[in-house]
N, C-alpha and C positions, 0 to 999 in steps of 0.2 A: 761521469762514465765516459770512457772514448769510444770513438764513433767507431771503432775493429767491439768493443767490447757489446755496444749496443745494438750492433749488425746481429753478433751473435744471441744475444739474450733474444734477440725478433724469433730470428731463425728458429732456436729452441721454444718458443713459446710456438709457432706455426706447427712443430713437430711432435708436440702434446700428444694432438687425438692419435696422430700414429704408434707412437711408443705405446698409446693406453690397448694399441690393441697389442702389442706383445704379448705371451703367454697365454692361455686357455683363459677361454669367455666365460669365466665361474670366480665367483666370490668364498672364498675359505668359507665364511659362515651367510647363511641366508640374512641380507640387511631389510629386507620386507616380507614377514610371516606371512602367509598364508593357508586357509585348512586345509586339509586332504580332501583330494574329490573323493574318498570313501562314503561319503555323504551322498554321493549322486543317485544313488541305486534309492536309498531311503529316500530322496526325496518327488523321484519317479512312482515309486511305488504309494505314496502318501497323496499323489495329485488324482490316484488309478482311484482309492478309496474314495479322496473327496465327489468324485465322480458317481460312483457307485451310491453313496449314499446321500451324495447334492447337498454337501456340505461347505458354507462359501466360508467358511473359517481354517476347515481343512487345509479346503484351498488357497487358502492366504499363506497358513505354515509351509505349505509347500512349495511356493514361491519364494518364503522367505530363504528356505533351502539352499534352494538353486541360486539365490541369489547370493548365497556366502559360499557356495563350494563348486560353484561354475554350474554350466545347464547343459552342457556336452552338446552341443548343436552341430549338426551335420549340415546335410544340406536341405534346403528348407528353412519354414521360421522356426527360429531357436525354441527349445520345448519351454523356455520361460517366458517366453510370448502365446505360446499355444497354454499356457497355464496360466498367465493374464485375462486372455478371450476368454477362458474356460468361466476367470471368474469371476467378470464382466455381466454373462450371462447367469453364474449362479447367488451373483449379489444386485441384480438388478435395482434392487430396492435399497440398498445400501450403499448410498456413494460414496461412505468413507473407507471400506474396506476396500471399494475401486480404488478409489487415491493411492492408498497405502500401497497395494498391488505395484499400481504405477512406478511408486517412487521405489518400492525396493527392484522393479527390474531395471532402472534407470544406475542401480550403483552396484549390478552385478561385479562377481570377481572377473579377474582378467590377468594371467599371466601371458598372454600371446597378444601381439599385439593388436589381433583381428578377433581376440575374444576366446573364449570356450569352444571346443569343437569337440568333433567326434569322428573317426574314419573307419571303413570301415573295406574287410578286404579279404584275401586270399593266399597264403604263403603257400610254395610247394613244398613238397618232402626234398627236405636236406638241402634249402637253400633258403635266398634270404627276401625282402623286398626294405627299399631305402622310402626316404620322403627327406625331400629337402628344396625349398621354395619361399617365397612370403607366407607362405602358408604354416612356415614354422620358425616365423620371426618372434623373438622372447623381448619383451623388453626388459631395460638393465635396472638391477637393484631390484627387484619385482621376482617372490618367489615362483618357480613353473616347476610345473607335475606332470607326469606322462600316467598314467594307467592301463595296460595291455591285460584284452582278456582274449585267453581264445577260446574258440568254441569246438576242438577235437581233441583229444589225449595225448597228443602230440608234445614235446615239450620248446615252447618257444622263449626266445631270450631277447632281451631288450638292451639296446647299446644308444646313446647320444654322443654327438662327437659336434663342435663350433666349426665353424667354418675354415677355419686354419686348421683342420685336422685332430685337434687335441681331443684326444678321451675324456667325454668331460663324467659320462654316468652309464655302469653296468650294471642289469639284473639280470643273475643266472640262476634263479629256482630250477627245480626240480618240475614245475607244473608248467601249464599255461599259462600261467597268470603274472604280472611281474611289475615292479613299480619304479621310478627315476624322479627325484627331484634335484635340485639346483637351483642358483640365484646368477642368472647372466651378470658379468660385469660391465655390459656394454648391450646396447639392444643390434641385434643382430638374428641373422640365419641357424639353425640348428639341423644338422644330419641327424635323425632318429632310422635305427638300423632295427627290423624282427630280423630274427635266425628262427628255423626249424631245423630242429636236430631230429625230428621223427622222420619215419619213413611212408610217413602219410601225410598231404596237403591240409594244412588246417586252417580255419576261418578266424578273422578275429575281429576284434573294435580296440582302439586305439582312442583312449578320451585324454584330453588335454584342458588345461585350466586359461 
């Protein structure tokens, strides 16, 4: 190879990472599955029983839950840690069902790369509010899920869009409620957009995987 020919193969191999960002931050098909946080709600409601009737087996399924469909944690300890403690204290006598606890919050899901989360907020009528931060870094090849609920009649819509602008995911129900998934091709920043198309302020939560 001559040295004009080897200059250049350098040059283009330095210019890799850059070309890999051309085009929108999405993979045609999802290359790492992951389940739907549809599960989040069952497995909130299943930790409320094991509670209710101090059930430490309950409470074990319901960590196992969270720990395959994310734990939506806000701010505070993640509610799969607060279901850990829960059943700590309700298998006191049993320190294998501790362990097991342990180990399944130890290999929670994680599409973000700061983990499962949860936000939660205020849209007005006939406008919109953004989020875009570390706080909605994806990592690449790794499938991510948004789930929007709101809490008025209002009907809100859900948009993602990478950092470079590109439309990567829209939901336009007809309800509050609305869902986005995608496989980043690169770990990176994500713009998630609500719309309110009503003409009333409506509340929502925003859980991510």
């Amino acid at each position: 190879m001559g040295r004009a020919s080897l200059l250049f193969a350098i040059l283009l191999a330095s210019a890799a990472p850059a070309l890999a960002a051309d085009g929108p931050n999405q993979l045609d098909k999802p290359a790492v599955a992951t389940p739907s946080l549809a599960g989040l709600r069952d497995a909130q409601e299943l930790r409320l029983l094991a509670l209710e009737h101090e059930d430490p087996y309950m409470m074990l399924a319901a960590v196992q839950l969270m720990a395959i469909y994310g734990d939506g944690a806000g701010d505070g300890p993640a509610p799969i840690d607060t279901a850990v403690a829960e059943l700590t204290e309700l298998a006191a006598d049993q320190p294998a069902l501790i362990e097991r606890g342990l180990d399944l919050a130890a290999m929670r899901a994680r599409g973000r790369t700061v983990g499962a989360g949860m936000a939660r907020g205020v849209v007005p009528a006939e406008d919109e509010v953004a989020f875009f931060s570390a706080e909605t870094e994806f990592v690449e090849r790794q499938a991510a899920e948004l789930v929007l609920r709101g809490s008025g009649r209002t009907d809100l819509d859900l948009f993602v869009f990478d950092e470079l602008g590109n439309e990567i995911c829209r939901s336009e129900g007809v309800t509050a409620n609305e869902y986005c998934a995608w496989t980043p091709r690169w770990t990176g920043a994500f713009r998630i957009v609500i719309k309110n198309l009503g003409q009333a302020e409506s509340g929502f939560e925003l859980l991510t995987n």
